[in-house]
C-alpha positions in Angstrom: -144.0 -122.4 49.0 -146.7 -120.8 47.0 -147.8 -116.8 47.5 -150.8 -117.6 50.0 -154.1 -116.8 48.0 -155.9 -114.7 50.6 -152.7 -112.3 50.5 -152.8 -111.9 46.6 -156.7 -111.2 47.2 -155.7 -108.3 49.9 -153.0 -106.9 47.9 -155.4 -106.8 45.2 -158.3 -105.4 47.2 -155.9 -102.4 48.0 -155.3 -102.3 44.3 -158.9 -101.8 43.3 -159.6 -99.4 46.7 -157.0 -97.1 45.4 -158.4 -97.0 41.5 -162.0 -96.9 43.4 -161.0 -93.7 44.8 -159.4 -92.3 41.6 -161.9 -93.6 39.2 -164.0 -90.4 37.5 -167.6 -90.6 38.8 -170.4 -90.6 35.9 -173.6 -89.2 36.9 -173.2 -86.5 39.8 -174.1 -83.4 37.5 -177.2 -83.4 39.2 -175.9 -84.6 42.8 -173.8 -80.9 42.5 -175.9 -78.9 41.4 -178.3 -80.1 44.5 -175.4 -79.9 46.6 -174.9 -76.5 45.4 -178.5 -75.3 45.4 -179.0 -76.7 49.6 -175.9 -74.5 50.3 -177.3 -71.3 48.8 -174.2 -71.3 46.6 -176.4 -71.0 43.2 -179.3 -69.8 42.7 -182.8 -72.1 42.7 -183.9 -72.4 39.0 -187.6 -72.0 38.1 -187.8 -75.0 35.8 -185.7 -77.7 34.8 -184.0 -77.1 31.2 -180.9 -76.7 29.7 -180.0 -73.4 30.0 -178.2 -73.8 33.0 -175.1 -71.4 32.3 -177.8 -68.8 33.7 -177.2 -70.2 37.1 -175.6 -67.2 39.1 -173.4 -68.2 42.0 -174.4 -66.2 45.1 -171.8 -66.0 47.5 -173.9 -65.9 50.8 -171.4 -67.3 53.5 -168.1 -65.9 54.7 -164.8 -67.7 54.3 -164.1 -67.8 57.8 -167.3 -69.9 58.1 -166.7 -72.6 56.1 -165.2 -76.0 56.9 -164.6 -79.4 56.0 -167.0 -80.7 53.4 -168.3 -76.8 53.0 -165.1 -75.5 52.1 -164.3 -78.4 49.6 -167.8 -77.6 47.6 -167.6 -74.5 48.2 -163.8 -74.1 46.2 -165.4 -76.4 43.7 -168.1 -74.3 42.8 -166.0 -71.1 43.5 -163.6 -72.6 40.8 -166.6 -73.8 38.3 -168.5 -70.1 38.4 -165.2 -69.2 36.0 -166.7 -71.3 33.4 -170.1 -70.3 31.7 -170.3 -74.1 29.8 -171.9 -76.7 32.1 -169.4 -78.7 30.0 -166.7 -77.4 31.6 -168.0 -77.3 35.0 -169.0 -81.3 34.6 -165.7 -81.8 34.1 -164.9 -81.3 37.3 -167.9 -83.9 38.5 -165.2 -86.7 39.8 -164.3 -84.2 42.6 -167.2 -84.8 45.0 -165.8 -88.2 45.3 -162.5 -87.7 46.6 -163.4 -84.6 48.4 -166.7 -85.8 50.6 -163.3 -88.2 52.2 -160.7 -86.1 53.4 -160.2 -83.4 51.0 -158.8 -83.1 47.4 -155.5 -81.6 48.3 -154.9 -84.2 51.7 -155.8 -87.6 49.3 -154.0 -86.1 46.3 -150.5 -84.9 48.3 -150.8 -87.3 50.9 -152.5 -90.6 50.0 -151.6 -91.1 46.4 -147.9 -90.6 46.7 -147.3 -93.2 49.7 -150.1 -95.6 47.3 -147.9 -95.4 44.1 -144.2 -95.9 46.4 -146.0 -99.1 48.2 -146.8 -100.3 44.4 -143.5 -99.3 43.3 -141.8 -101.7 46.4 -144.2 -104.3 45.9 -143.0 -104.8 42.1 -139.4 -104.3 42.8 -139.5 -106.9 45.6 -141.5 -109.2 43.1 -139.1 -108.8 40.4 -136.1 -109.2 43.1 -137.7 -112.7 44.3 -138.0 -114.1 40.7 -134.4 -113.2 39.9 -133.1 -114.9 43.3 -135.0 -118.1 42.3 -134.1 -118.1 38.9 -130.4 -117.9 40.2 -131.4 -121.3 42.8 -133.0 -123.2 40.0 -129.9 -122.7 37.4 -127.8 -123.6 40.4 -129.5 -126.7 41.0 -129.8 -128.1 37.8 -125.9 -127.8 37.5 -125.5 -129.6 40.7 -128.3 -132.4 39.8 -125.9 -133.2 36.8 -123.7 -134.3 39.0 -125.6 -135.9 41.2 -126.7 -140.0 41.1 -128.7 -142.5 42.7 -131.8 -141.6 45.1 -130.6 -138.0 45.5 -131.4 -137.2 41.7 -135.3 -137.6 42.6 -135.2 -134.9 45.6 -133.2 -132.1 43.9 -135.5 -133.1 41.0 -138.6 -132.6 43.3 -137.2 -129.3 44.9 -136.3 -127.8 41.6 -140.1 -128.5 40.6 -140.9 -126.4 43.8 -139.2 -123.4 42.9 -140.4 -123.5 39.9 -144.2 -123.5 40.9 -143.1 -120.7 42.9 -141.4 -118.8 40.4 -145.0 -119.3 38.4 -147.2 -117.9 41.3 -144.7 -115.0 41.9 -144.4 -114.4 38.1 -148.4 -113.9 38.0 -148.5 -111.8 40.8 -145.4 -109.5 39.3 -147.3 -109.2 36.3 -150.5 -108.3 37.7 -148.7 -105.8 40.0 -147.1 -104.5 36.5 -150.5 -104.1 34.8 -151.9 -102.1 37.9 -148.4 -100.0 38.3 -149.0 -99.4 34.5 -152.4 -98.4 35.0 -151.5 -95.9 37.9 -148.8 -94.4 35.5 -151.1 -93.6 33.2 -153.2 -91.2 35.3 -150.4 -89.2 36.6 -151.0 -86.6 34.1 -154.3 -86.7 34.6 -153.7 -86.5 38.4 -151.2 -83.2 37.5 -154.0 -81.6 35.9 -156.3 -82.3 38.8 -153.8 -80.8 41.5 -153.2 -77.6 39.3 -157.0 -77.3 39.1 -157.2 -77.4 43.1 -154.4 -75.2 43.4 -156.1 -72.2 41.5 -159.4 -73.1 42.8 -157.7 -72.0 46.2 -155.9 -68.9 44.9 -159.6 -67.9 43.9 -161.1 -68.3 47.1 -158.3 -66.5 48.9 -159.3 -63.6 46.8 -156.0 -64.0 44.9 -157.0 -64.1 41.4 -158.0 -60.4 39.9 -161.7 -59.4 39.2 -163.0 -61.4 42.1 -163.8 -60.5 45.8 -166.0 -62.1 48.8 -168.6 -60.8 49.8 -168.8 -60.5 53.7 
């Protein structure tokens, strides 16, 4: 009674799908800046060079205009115009990712918490497994003390079973543990991200003092 390989492989796939989506992309500076320069959100600079904090934002379309993947850039850019270092604003790279799917703020509230509970089950239900078959084989190797003759080999054979069971299910609990581990450890990370969001939409409601749209 192994754990059938091709499921391990599937849990695992959704595993990696889930870090795929959360993982911080390198290299999209430019990809952004493109992004933002097509829109008409920043302005076009003459030459290429590092003085890139003299890129103005030019706010040239009206809120009630913008949707889907227009609204998600534009609240990212809205949100990076606040910083002057391009540092700061590259921090904020790993957004195009997440957002050119369904949105920051529906992946964020919606996918990740339903992600991390399914994790959550999959490890408790490991962990409960293990224990029941730990109780079976302890059981069994009382009862084969008692037992004699021909009988002594099956219960030998069956206890062998569970025990190459227990071995499968133990690697999959504590490859399940490593990624449940893993997914901990970005929470804050993930905090930090939501709060960003969050005051990236106060600003473009008009919410946050000194700035106003321009119709």
């Amino acid at each position: 009674m192994r754990v059938k390989s091709n499921e391990y492989r599937k849990k695992k796939a959704e595993l990696n799908d889930l870090n795929t989506e959360l993982v911080v992309l390198h290299r999209t500076e430019q990809l952004l800046l493109k992004d933002a320069e097509d829109l008409g959100f920043i302005a076009k600079s003459k030459e290429d060079s590092d003085e890139t904090s003299e890129k103005e934002l030019v706010m040239i379309l009206p809120k009630k205009v913008l949707k889907g993947r227009a609204r998600a850039r534009m609240i990212y850019f809205m949100y990076c115009y606040e910083f002057k270092d391009m540092k700061k604003r590259c921090e904020l790279r790993q957004w195009r990712h997440v957002m050119l799917f369904t949105g920051f703020d529906k992946y964020v509230l919606s996918n990740l918490p339903k992600e991390t509970d399914r994790l959550k089950a999959e490890v408790d239900k490991s962990r409960q497994e293990l224990n029941d078959l730990q109780n079976q084989r302890d059981s069994l190797k009382e009862k084969l003390m008692l037992v004699q003759g021909g009988n002594q080999s099956a219960t030998t054979d069956y206890i062998a079973r569970l025990e190459e069971k227990m071995t499968e299910l133990n690697k999959l609990k504590n490859n399940l543990l490593s990624e449940e581990k893993m997914q901990m450890e970005k929470q804050p990370y993930l905090a930090k991200q939501i709060q960003i969001y969050k005051d990236a939409v106060k600003l473009m409601e008009g919410k946050i003092k000194g700035w106003e749209y321009k119709e």
